[in-house]
Biotite code that builds the C-alpha atoms (Angstrom):
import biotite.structure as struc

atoms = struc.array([
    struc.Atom([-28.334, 30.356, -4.977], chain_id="A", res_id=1, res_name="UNK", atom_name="CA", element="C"),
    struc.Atom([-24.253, 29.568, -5.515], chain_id="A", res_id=2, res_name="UNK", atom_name="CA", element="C"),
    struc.Atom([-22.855, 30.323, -8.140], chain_id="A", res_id=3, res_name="UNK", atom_name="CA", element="C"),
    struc.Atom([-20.726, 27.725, -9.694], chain_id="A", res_id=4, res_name="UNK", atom_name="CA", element="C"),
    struc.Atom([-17.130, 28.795, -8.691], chain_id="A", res_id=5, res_name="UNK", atom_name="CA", element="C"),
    struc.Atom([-18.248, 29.246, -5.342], chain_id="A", res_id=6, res_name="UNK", atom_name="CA", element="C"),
    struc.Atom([-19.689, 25.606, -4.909], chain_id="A", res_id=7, res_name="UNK", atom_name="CA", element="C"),
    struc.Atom([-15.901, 25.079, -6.894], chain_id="A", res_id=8, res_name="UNK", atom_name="CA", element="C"),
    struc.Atom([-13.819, 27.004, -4.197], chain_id="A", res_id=9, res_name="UNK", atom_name="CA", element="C"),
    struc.Atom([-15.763, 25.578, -1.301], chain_id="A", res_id=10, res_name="UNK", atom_name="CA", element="C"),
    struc.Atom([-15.191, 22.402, -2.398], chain_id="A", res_id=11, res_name="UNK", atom_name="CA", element="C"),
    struc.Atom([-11.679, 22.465, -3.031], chain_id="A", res_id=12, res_name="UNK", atom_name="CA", element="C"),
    struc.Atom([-11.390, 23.853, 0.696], chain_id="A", res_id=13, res_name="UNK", atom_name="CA", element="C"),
    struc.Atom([-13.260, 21.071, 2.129], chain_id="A", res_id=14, res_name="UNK", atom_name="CA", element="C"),
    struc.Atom([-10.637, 18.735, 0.795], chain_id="A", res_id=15, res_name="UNK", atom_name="CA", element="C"),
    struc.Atom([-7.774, 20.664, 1.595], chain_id="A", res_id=16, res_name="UNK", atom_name="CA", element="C"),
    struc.Atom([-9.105, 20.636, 5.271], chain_id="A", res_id=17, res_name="UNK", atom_name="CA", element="C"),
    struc.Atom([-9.821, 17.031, 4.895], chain_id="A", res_id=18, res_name="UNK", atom_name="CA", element="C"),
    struc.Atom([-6.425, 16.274, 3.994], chain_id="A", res_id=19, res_name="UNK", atom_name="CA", element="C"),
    struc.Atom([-4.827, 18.568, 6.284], chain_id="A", res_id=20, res_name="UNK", atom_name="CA", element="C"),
    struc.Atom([-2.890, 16.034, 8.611], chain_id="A", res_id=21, res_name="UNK", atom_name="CA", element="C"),
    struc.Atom([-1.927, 14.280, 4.579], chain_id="A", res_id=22, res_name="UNK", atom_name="CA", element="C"),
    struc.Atom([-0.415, 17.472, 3.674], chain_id="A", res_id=23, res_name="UNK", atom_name="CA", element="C"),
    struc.Atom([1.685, 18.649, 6.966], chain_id="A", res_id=24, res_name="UNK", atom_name="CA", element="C"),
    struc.Atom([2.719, 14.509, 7.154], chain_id="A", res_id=25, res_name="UNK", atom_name="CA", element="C"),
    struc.Atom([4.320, 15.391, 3.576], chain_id="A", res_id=26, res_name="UNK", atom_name="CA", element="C"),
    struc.Atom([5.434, 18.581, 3.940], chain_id="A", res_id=27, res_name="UNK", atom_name="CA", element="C"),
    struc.Atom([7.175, 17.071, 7.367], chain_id="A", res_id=28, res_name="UNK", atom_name="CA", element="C"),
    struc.Atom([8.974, 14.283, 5.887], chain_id="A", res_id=29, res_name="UNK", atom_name="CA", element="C"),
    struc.Atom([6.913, 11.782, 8.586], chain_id="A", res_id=30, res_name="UNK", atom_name="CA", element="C"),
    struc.Atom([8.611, 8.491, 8.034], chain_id="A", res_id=31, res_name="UNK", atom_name="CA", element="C"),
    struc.Atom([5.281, 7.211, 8.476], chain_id="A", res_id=32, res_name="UNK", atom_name="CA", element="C"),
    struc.Atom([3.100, 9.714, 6.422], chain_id="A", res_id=33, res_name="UNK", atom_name="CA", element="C"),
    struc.Atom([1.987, 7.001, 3.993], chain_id="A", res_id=34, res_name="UNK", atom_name="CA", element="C"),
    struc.Atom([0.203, 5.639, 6.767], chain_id="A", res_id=35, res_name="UNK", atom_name="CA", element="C"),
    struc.Atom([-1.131, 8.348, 8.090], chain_id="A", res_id=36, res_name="UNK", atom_name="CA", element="C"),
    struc.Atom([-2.587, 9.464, 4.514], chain_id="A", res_id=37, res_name="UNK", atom_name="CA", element="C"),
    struc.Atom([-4.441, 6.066, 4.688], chain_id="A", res_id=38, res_name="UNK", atom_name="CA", element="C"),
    struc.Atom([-5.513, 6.169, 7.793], chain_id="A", res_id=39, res_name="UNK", atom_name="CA", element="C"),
    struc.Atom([-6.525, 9.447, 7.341], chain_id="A", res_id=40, res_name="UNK", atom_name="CA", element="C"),
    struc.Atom([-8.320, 8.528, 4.257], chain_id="A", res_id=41, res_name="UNK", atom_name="CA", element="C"),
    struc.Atom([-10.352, 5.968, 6.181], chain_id="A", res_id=42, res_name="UNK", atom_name="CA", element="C"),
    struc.Atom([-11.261, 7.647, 9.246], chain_id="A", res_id=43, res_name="UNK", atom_name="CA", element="C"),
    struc.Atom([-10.835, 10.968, 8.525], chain_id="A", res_id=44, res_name="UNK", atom_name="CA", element="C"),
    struc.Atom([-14.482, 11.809, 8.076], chain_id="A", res_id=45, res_name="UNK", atom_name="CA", element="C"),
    struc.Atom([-15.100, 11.395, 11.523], chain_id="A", res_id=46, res_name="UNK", atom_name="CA", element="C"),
    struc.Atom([-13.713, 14.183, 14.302], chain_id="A", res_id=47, res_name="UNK", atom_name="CA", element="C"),
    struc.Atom([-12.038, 11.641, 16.020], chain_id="A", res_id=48, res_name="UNK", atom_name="CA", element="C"),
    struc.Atom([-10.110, 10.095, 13.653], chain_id="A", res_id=49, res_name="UNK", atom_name="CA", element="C"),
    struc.Atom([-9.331, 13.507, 11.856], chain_id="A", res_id=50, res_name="UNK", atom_name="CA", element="C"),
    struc.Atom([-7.906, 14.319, 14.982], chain_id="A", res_id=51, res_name="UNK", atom_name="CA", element="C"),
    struc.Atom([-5.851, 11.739, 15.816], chain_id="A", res_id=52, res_name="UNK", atom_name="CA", element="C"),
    struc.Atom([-4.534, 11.659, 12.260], chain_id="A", res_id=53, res_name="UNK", atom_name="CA", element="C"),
    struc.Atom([-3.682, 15.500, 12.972], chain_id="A", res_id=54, res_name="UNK", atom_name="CA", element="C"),
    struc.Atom([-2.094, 14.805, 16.195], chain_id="A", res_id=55, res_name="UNK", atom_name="CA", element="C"),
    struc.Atom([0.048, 12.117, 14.684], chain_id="A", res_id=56, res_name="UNK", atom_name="CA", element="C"),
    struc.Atom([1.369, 13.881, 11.383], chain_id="A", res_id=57, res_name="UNK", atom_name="CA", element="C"),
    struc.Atom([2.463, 16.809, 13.829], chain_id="A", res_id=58, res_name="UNK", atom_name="CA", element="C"),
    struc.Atom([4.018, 14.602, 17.155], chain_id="A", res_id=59, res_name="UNK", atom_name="CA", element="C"),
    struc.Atom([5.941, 12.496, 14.846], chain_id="A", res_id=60, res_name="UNK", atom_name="CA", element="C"),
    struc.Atom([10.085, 13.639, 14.033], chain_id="A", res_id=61, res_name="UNK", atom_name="CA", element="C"),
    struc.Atom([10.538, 14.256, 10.524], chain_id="A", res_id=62, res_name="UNK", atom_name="CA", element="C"),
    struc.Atom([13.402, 12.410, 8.442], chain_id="A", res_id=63, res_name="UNK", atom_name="CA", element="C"),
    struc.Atom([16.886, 13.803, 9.246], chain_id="A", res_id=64, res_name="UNK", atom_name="CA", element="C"),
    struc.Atom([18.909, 14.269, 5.582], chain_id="A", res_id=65, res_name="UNK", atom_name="CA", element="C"),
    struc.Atom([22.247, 13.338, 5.485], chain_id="A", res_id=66, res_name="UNK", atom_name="CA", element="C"),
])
């Protein structure tokens, strides 16, 4: 029915929605975004948790550099 790229790309999007609150922690410079990647990690499959994860990665200040 897919082809195989397709299953490919579709996968690769899943994750990068899965790891959303991961990658704006990072991108941020969250002084807690090691946390939030495990946490996010862990609980992330459910709506919840994906949520709260998201919540957190954007509420949080990012790192001041000097």
């Amino acid at each position: 029915m897919y082809d195989n790229t397709v299953i490919v790309v579709l996968m690769i999007l899943i994750v990068a929605i899965y790891m959303l609150p991961t990658l704006l922690a990072y991108g941020r410079d969250h002084p807690r975004r090691s946390t939030i990647t495990l946490v996010n990690i862990l609980f992330g499959w459910t709506l919840v948790g994906w949520l709260v994860v998201f919540i957190w990665a954007l509420m949080g200040e990012s790192e001041v550099e000097a």
